[in-house]
Residue, then its C-alpha position, 0 to 999 in steps of 0.5 A: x621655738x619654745x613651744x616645740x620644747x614639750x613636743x621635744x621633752x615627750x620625744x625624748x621619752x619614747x623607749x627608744x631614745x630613752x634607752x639609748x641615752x641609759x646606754x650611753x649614761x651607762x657607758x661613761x659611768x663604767x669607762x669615763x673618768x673626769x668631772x663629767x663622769x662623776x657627774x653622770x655617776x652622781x645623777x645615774x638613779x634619776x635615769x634608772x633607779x634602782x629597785x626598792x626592797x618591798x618584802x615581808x621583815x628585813x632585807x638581810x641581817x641586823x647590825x646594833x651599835x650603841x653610841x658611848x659604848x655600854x649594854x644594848x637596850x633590849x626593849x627598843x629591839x632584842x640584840x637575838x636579832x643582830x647578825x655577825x655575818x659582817x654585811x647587814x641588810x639593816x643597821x640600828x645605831x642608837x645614840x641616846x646616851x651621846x652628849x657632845x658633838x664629839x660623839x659624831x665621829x663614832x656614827x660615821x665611823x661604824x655607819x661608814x663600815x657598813x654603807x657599802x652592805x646597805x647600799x649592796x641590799x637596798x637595806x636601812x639605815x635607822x638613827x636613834x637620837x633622844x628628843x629632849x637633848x635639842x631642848x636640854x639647855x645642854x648645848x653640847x648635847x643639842x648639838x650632836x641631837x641636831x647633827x645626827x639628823x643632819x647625818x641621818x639626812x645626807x646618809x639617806x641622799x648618798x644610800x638612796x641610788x642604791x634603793x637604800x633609807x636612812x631615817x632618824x627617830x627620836x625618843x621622847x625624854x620619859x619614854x623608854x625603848x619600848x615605845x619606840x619599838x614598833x616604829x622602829x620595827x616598821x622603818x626596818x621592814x620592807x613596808x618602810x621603802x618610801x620613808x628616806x630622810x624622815x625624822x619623827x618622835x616616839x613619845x611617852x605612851x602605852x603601845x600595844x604589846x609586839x611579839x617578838x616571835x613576830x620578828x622579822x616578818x610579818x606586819x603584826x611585828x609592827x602594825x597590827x590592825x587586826x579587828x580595828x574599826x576604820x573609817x577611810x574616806x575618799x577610799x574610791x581611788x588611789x591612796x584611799x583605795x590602797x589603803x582600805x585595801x591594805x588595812x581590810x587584808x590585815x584584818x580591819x574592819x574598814x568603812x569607805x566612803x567617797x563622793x560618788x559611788x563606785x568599787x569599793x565604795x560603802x557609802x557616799x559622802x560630799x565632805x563639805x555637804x552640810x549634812x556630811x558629818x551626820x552622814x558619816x556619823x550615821x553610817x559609822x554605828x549603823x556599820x559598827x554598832x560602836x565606837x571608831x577605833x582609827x580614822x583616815x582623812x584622804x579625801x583631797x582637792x587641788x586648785x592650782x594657780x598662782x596668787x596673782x590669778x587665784x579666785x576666791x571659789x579656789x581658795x575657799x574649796x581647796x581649804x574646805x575640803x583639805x583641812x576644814x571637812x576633816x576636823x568636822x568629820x572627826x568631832x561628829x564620831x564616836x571615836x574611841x579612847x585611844x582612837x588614832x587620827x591619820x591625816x594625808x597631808x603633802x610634801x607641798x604642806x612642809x616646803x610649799x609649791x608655786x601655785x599651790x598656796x591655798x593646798x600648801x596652807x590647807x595641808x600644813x594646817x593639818x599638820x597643826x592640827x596634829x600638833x595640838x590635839x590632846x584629847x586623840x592621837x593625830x598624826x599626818x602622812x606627807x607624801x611626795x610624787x606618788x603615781x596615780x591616775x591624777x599624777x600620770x596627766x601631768x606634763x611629762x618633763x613636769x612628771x619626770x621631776x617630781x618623780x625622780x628628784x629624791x633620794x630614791x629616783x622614783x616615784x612612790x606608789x599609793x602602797x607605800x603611802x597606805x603602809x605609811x597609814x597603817x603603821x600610824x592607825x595601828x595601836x602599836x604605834x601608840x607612842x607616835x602623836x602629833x607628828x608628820x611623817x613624810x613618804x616621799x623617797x626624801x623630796x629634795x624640798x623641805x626639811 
């Protein structure tokens, strides 16, 4: 009998029975009432997410609010673009200055008025905190720093049927509200519509200049690439071709390279090929007559199975191509000063994955990686389930979890992992080192 269940599971995604169990969800979430309903109305999204907000600037007004009182910091966003018309599409509440976890009950306050106008745009919520009150020694100020991400966390699980995001940005103890800006720009956009339930710090760095003519359209508000030099390599298909195509039509110049020819394809590199860092050196100043200004490491494999049945060959080509093949690509270029590194790392790599232990340490390595360079500025993405070619093969009961088990109920695609990319490639998110940047609609795994 269990082995009619996947027959059974595929049925149930045919159309028609699909949209007569949404009928009737439907139904009982509008006229039922008791503990059933309520539960059908708290899974709704898994069954018919809602549409996220994918368009140029914010989806309706800016609302400011400042923990403690005082004047707001214009270097973080100017306060010309608040909006007084009482339902902001996006709401910035900036709690640097808080020192005790007394203070929470403000956020809820002024986050609670406004839920209900986020939820009704698809709008965002972003959660300004300062990154050194966790490591102060001030216990009283560590914990409101740790509670805020703890709001921020279960703002964006409870806004996230409605299409709506909450994320939290910390700012490091030297630096001001400028080096947050761009980032902050950027979580406010519709470029950001995949980020939900991410925390991630904005240190102490010189960012390019933003206009603020810019504001609120336009990516040049937040990640300009205009005339940068980018090397994206497994850019044949998926994520690597979204983004190379991202960055190309913002106005890079963008070098692809994969492991076999293709649309779209520049050169062809086998990553763990013995002469590939030459290769990719060679193609570089032959395409660039100089140095590389970003570098996107999307070339990946996975070679799933459990320890117990898990080859050597497995183990050893999944860390070869996933975390040793990046950092031999990247010491044979010549990279610029301020060159920025992104790695595409995984969900897997921050909460782990049954059978995938050789991909789940591969990624996670990266994200090491990026922890402790020094001499350029790396970073990695961490995408949860984002539909694709590879994902679409997957079982369909194994497809329908990790597509709609998040925040947002849906899967995200490699456009809004490339706009992830490009905000991090980009000089004006300068002030972002180091850090791990997850682009999964709020993955209910992992911190």
């Amino acid at each position: 009998m269990w082995r009619l269940w996947p027959r059974l599971i595929e049925q149930a995604a045919a159309p028609s029975v699909r949209n007569a169990a949404l009928s009737f969800v439907h139904f009982v979430v509008v006229h039922g009432r008791g503990r059933y309903a309520t539960m059908l109305k708290s899974l709704r999204h898994v069954f018919a997410p809602t549409a996220l907000y994918r368009g140029e600037g914010v989806c309706g007004g800016v609302a400011l609010h400042r923990v403690g009182g005082g004047a707001w910091d214009e270097r973080l966003l100017p306060s010309s673009v608040a909006s007084d018309d009482g339902a902001p599409g996006a709401l910035v509440v900036d709690g640097r200055r808080a020192r005790s976890p007394a203070a929470l009950r403000e956020v809820f306050d002024v986050v609670r008025g406004a839920a209900r106008a986020l939820a009704k745009t698809g709008g965002r919520l972003v959660l300004v905190g300062d990154a050194r009150r966790a490591r102060s020694g001030d216990c009283e100020a560590a914990m409101f720093a740790e509670g805020l991400e703890g709001f921020a966390r279960s703002a964006a699980k409870e806004l996230g049927p409605s299409g709506a995001t909450a994320t939290y940005l910390r700012v490091a103890r030297d630096a001001d509200g400028a080096a947050a800006s761009p980032s902050l720009r950027f979580l406010l956009s519709g470029r950001s519509a995949y980020v939900s339930g991410a925390s991630f710090e904005a240190g102490a760095a010189a960012v390019a200049a933003v206009a603020d003519e810019a504001w609120p359209t336009g990516d040049d508000a937040h990640s300009p690439v205009r005339g940068l030099r980018v090397v994206v390599t497994g850019g044949a298909a998926g994520i690597g071709a979204a983004t190379a195509a991202r960055l190309s039509d913002a106005g890079a110049d963008v070098l692809v390279v994969d492991r076999a020819p293709g649309p779209g394809v520049d050169g062809v590199v086998d990553v763990v090929a013995a002469d590939a860092p030459a290769r990719l050196r060679d193609m570089a100043d032959a395409r660039f007559g100089g140095p590389v200004d970003a570098v996107v490491h999307n070339a990946g494999v996975t070679r799933d199975r459990t320890l117990f049945r898990m080859g050597d060959d497995e183990w050893d080509a999944c860390l070869d191509v996933n975390a040793l093949a990046p950092r031999r690509l990247t010491a044979a270029l010549d990279l610029a000063e301020d060159a920025s590194v992104v790695l595409l790392g995984s969900t897997s790599g921050v909460a782990g994955n049954a059978g995938q232990a050789n991909y789940a340490a591969a990624k996670s390595a990266l994200f090491g990686w990026a922890a402790a360079a020094a001499t350029y500025r790396v970073n990695a993405v961490a995408p949860g389930f984002i539909a694709s070619a590879m994902t679409a093969k997957m079982p369909f009961a194994n497809r329908f979890v990790g597509a709609r088990f998040n925040n947002l109920g849906r899967p995200g695609t490699p456009e809004d992992v490339a706009n992830v990319i490009a905000h991090l490639a980009s000089p004006a998110s300068g002030a972002i080192r180091g850090q791990v940047l997850r682009c999964c609609g709020g993955f209910l795994q992992g911190r």
